[in-house]
C-alpha positions as CSV (number, residue, x, y, z in Angstrom):
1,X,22.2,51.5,-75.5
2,X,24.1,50.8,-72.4
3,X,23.4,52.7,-68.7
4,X,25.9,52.7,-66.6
5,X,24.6,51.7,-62.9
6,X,23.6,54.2,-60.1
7,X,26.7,54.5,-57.8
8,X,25.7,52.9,-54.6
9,X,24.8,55.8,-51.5
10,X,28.1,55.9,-49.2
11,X,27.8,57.0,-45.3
12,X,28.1,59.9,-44.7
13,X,31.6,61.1,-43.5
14,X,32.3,61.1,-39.8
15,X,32.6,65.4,-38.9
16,X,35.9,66.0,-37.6
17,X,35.7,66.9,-33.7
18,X,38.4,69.2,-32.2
19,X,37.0,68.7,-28.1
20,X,39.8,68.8,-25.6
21,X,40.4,64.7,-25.0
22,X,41.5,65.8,-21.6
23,X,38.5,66.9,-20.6
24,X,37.1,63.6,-21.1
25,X,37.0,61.2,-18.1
26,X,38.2,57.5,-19.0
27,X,38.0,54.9,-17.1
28,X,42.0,54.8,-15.8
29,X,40.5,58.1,-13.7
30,X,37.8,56.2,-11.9
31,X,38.5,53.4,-9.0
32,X,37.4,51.1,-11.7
33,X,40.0,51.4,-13.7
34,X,42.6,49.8,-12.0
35,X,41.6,46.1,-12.1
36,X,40.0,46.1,-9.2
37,X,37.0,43.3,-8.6
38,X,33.9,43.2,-7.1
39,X,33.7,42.3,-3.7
40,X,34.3,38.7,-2.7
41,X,34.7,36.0,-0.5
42,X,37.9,35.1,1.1
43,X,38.2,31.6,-0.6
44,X,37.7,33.5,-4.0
45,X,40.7,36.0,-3.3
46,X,42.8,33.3,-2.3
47,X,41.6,31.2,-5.3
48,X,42.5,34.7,-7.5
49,X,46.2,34.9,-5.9
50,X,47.2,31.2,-6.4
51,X,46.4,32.1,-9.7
52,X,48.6,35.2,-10.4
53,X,51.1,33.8,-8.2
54,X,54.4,34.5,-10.3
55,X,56.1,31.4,-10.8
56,X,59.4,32.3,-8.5
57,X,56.9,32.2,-5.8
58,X,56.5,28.6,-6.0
């Protein structure tokens, strides 16, 4: 007599959620969200632009 094996449990399903996306804040709507660093020294933002110098501005 064979018995088959007991399926393993699966996760549950994720419910579906119909929310309004828009009227969720992301981070492209804060001042953080455009790249923008801490604050820093002088010698770092110079450091920062030598390195993101494009290089036709050589």
């Amino acid at each position: 007599m064979s018995t088959a094996p007991e399926p393993e449990p699966r996760a549950p399903k994720q419910a579906l959620v119909f929310d309004d996306p828009l009227d969720q804040q992301t981070s492209d709507d804060t001042d953080r969200g455009w790249g923008e660093r801490p604050e820093g020294d002088s010698a770092a933002d110079l450091k920062r632009f030598l390195d993101e110098k494009p290089p036709h501005h050589l």
